[in-house]
C-alpha positions in Angstrom: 0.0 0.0 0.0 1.6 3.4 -1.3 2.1 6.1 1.8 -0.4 9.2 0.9 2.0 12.6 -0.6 2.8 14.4 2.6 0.7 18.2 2.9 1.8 20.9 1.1 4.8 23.3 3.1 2.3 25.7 3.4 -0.2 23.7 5.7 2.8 22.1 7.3 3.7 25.9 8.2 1.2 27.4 9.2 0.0 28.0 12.3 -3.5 28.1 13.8 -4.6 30.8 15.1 -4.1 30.6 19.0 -6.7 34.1 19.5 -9.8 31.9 17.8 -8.4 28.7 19.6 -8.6 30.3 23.3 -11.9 31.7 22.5 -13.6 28.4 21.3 -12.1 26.5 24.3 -13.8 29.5 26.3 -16.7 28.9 24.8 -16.8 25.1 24.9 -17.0 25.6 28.6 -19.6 27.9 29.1 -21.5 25.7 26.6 -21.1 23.1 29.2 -22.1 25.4 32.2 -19.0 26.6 33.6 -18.8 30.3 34.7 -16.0 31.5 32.5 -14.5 35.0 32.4 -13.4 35.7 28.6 -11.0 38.6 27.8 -9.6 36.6 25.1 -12.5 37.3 22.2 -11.3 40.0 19.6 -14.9 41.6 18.4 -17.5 44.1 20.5 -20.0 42.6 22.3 -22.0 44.9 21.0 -24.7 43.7 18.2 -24.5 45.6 14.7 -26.9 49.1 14.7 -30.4 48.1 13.8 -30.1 50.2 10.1 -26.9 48.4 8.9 -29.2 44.6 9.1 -32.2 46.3 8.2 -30.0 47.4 5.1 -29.4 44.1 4.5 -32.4 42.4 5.1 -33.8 45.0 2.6 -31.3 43.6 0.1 -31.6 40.6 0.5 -35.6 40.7 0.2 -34.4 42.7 -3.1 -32.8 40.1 -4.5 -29.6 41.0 -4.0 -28.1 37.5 -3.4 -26.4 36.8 -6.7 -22.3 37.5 -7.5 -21.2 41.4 -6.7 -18.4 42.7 -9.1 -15.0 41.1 -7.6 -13.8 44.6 -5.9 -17.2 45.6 -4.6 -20.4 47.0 -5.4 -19.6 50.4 -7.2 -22.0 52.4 -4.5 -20.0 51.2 -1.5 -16.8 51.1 -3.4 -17.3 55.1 -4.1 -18.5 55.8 -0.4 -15.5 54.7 1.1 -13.2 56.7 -1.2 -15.5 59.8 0.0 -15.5 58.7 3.6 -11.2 58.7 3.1 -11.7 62.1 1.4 -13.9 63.5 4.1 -12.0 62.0 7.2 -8.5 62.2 5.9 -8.3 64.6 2.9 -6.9 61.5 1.1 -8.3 61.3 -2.5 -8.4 58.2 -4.4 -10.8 56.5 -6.9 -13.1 53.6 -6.6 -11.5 51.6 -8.8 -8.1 51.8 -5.9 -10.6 50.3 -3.7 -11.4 46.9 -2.9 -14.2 44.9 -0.6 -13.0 41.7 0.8 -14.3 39.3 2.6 -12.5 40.4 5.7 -9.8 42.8 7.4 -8.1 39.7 7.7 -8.4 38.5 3.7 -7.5 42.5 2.9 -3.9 41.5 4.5 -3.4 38.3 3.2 -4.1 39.5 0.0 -2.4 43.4 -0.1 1.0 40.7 0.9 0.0 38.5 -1.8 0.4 41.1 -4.4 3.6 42.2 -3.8 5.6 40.1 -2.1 7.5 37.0 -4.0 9.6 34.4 -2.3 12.8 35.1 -0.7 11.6 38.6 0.1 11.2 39.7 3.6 8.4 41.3 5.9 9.4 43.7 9.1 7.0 42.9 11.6 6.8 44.9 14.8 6.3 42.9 17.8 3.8 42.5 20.2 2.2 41.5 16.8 -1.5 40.4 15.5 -1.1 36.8 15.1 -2.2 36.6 11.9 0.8 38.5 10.2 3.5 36.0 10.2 1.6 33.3 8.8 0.3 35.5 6.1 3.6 36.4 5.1 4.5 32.5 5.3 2.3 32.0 3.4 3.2 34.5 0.3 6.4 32.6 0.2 8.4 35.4 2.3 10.0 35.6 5.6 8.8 37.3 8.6 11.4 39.3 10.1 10.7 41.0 13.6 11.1 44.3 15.2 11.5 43.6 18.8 9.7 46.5 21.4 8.2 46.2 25.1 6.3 48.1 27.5 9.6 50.8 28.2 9.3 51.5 24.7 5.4 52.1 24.6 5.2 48.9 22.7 6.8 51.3 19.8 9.3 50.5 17.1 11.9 53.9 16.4 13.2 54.8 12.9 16.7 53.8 14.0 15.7 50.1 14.4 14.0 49.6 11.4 16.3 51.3 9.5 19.1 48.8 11.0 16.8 46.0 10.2 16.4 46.6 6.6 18.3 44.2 4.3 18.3 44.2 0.5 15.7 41.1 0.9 13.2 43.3 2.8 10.0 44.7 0.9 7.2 45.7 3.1 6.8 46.6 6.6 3.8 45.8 8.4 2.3 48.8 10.3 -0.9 49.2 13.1 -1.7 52.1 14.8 -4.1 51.3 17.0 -2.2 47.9 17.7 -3.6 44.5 18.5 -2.6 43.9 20.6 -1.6 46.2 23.0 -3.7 49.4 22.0 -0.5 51.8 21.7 -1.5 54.7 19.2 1.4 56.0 17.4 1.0 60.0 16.8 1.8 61.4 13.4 5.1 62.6 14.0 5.7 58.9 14.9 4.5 58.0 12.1 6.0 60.4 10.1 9.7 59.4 10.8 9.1 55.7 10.4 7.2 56.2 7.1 10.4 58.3 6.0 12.9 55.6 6.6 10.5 53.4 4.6 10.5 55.7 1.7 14.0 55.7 2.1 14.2 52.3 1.4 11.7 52.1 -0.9 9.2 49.6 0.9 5.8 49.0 0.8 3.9 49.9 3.7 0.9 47.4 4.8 -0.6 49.7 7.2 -3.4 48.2 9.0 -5.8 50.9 10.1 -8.4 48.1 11.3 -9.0 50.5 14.6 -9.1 54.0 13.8 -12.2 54.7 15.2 -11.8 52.9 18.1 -9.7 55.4 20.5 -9.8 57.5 23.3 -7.7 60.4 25.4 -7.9 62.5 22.4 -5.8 60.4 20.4 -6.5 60.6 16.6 -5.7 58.4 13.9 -3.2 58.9 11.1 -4.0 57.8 7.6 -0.2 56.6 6.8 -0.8 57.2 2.9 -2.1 60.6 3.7 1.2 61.7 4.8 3.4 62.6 0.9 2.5 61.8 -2.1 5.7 59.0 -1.8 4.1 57.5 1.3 0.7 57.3 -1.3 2.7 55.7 -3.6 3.7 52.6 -1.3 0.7 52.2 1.0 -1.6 49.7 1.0 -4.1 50.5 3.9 -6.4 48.3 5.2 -9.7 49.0 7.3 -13.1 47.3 7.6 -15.9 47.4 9.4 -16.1 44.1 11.8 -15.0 46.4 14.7 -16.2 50.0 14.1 -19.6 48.6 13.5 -19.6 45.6 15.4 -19.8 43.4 11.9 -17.4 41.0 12.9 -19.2 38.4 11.5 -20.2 39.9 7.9 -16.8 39.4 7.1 -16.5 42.7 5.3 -12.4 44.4 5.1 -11.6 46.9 3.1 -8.0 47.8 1.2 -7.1 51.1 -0.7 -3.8 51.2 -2.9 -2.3 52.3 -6.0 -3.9 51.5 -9.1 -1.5 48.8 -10.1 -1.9 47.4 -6.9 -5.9 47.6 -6.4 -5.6 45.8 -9.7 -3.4 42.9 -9.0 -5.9 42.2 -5.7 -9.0 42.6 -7.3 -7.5 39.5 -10.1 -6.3 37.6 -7.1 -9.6 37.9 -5.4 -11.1 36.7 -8.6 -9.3 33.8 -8.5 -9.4 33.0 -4.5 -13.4 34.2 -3.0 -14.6 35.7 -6.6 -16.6 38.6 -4.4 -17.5 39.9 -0.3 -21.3 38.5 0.1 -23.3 40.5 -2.0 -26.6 41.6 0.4 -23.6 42.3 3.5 -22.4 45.0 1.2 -25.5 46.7 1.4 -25.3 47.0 5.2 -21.8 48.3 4.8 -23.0 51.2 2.5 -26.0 52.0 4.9 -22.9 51.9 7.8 -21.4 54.8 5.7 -24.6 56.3 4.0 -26.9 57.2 7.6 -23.9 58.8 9.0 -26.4 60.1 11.9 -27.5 56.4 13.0 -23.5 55.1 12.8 -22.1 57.9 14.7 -24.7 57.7 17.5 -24.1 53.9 18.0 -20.3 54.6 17.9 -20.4 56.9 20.3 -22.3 54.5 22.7 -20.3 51.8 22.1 -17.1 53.9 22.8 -18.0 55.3 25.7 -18.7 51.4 27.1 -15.1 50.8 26.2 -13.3 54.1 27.4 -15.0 53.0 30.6 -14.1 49.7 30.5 -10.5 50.6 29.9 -9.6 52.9 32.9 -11.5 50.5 35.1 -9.2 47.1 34.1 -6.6 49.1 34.0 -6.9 50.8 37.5 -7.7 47.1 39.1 -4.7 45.2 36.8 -2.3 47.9 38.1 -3.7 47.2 42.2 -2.6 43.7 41.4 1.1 43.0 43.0 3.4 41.6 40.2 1.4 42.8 37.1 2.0 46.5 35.5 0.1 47.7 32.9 0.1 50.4 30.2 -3.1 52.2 29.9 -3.6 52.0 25.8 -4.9 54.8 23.8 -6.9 52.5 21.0 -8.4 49.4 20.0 -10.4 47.6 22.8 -7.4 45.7 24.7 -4.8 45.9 27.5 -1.4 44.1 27.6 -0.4 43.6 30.9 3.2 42.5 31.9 3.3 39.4 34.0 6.8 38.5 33.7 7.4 39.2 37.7 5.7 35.9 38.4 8.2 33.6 36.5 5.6 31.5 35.2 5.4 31.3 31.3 2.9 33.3 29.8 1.1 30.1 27.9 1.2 28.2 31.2 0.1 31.3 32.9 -2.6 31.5 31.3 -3.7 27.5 31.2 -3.5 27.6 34.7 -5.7 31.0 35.5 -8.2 29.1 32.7 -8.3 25.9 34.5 -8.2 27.0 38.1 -10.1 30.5 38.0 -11.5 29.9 34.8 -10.4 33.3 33.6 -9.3 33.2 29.7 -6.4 35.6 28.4 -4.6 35.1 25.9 -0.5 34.9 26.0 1.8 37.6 24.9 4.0 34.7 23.4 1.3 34.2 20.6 1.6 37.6 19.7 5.4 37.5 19.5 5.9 38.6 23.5 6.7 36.4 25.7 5.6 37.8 29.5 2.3 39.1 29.0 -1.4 38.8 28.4 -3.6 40.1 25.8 -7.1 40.9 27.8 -10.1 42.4 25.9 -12.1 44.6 27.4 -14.8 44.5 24.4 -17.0 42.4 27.5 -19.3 43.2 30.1 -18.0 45.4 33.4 -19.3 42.2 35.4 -17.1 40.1 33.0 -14.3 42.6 33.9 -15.2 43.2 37.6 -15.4 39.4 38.3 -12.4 38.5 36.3 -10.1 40.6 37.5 -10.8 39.3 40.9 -10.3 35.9 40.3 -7.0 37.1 38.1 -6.0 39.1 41.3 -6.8 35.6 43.7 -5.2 34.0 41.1 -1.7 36.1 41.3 -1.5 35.8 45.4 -1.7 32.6 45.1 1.3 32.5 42.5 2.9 35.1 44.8 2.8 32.3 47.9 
């Protein structure tokens, strides 16, 4: 009997994702009536605004269940150029934008189209988990930009302009970060995009959160900032966490011509288009501007909330020190004083508090935990006490 061809390299390689594994483990257990405190799920707990499903319910009572054109319906591929023109000043056409079927796919995809094997990706760490493997699994190599809470979880021009090799061809950029929630400003932002222009990289800037943030931070468009920095940025956004829509699976990437092109032929090929009737809830997202920013405005002042009180009660714990994070809707607490590996760390706290975090080692940062605050302040209030029993008990 012949032995079966082994799996290709790139299913040997790649890596599940541990984010979505920690969350249906989570999950498995309250399904089988265990109280669990979750910080490890990645979406708002909030449901999508009532006018963005009655958009699409309207659709699809329309009819409008059949294939879309691969890069979008034109209506909601020219309301996100205007919403980039209105928020940003930055003007492109429709045809440089293109609907996926996810922030995620938008990634995987913008890499995809420029990157060949033997190139290399810089990768600042604490990173979102999906990066590496994406790059994986373009053929290139993930190289990483090492920072830490002293640093603000921040890479500086100096590093990555030491890291860059004649291999390297894009660097992967989020501000807000998963995980941590740092918030570059622009004149951050600025001297890191110069050093990539420099260089002549591509910039994969992954905007995912930019209207998640708080303090008074704002976001920076990264291919707002010279026509050069236009030239070699291909940003990606969505709507799963803006407007809750996690599950419409709905990103969004905006690039140069060429670019937009070479994606929208890939997706083609890959997922042909986003689901058809879900793109109608996404122009109704940016059409009744009223309705959106009203249920934003709720839903972030829930998080801001959230946020100072985790990270008031993570900082009263002895051993753990936290940054309080400017953006997204997480917390990345240090817990390197217990000497207890973050994955075990957080296996135990699951198993004998039945807390679930998520280690800083999946997101390339050994010593920490990613915890969401996108949950309930009884979620948070409970967990953190049973984190903070947890911890003395470590302490002993």
């Amino acid at each position: 009997m012949s032995t079966p061809h082994p799996l290709s390299v790139w299913a040997r390689n790649v890596s599940p994702s541990p984010t979505l594994a920690i969350d249906a483990k989570a999950k498995a257990l309250m399904a089988a009536g265990e109280d669990v405190c979750s910080f490890a799920a990645g979406e708002p707990d909030f449901d999508t605004p009532g006018h963005i499903k009655d958009a699409a319910i309207a659709a699809l009572k329309a009819g409008k269940t059949k294939y879309a054109p691969t890069p979008g319906i034109e209506p909601l591929r020219a309301a996100i150029a205007a919403r980039y023109a209105a928020e940003y000043g930055y003007t492109v056409a429709s045809s440089q934008v293109v609907v996926s079927p996810g922030g995620k796919y938008s990634c995987y995809i913008g890499l995809l189209a420029v990157c060949n094997p033997g190139d290399e990706v810089l990768i600042p760490t604490p990173y979102w988990v999906s990066y590496p493997e994406m790059v994986k699994l373009t053929g290139a190599t993930p190289r990483f930009l090492e920072t830490s809470d002293k640093t603000g979880f921040k890479i500086q021009p100096a590093q990555l302009e030491a890291a860059i090799t004649p291999k390297t061809k894009v660097l992967c950029f989020n501000s807000p970060s998963n995980p941590t929630g740092a918030v570059y400003s622009r004149a951050e932002i600025e001297a890191i995009v110069a050093v990539a222009v420099k260089h002549n990289l591509y910039i994969l800037s992954d905007e995912m959160y930019e209207h998640l943030m708080y303090d008074g931070a704002t976001a920076t468009c990264v291919a707002t900032l010279s026509p050069e920095a236009a030239e070699r940025t291909i940003t990606v956004a969505g709507f799963s966490k803006t407007y809750s829509m996690t599950g419409w699976r709905l990103g969004t990437l905006v690039a140069p011509a060429p670019i937009a092109k070479a994606v929208a032929e890939l997706q083609s090929q890959m997922s042909s288009n986003a689901t058809t009737f879900a793109q109608y809830g996404a122009l109704a997202a940016l059409q009744e501007k009223e309705k959106t920013t009203a249920a934003l405005k709720e839903m972030l002042m829930a998080f801001d909330r959230r946020r100072k009180h985790l990270h008031a009660e993570l900082n009263k714990i002895p051993g753990i020190t936290c940054l309080l994070a400017q953006g997204a809707f997480y917390l990345f607490p240090n817990i390197s004083s217990f000497g207890l590996k973050d994955t075990d760390f957080c296996a135990k706290l699951l198993e004998q508090e039945r807390v679930a975090a998520v280690p800083g080692s999946s997101f390339g940062a050994e010593g920490y935990l990613r915890l969401s605050y996108a949950t309930s302040d009884e979620i948070i209030t409970k967990g953190v006490t049973r984190l903070a029993r947890f911890c003395a008990g470590l302490k002993k």
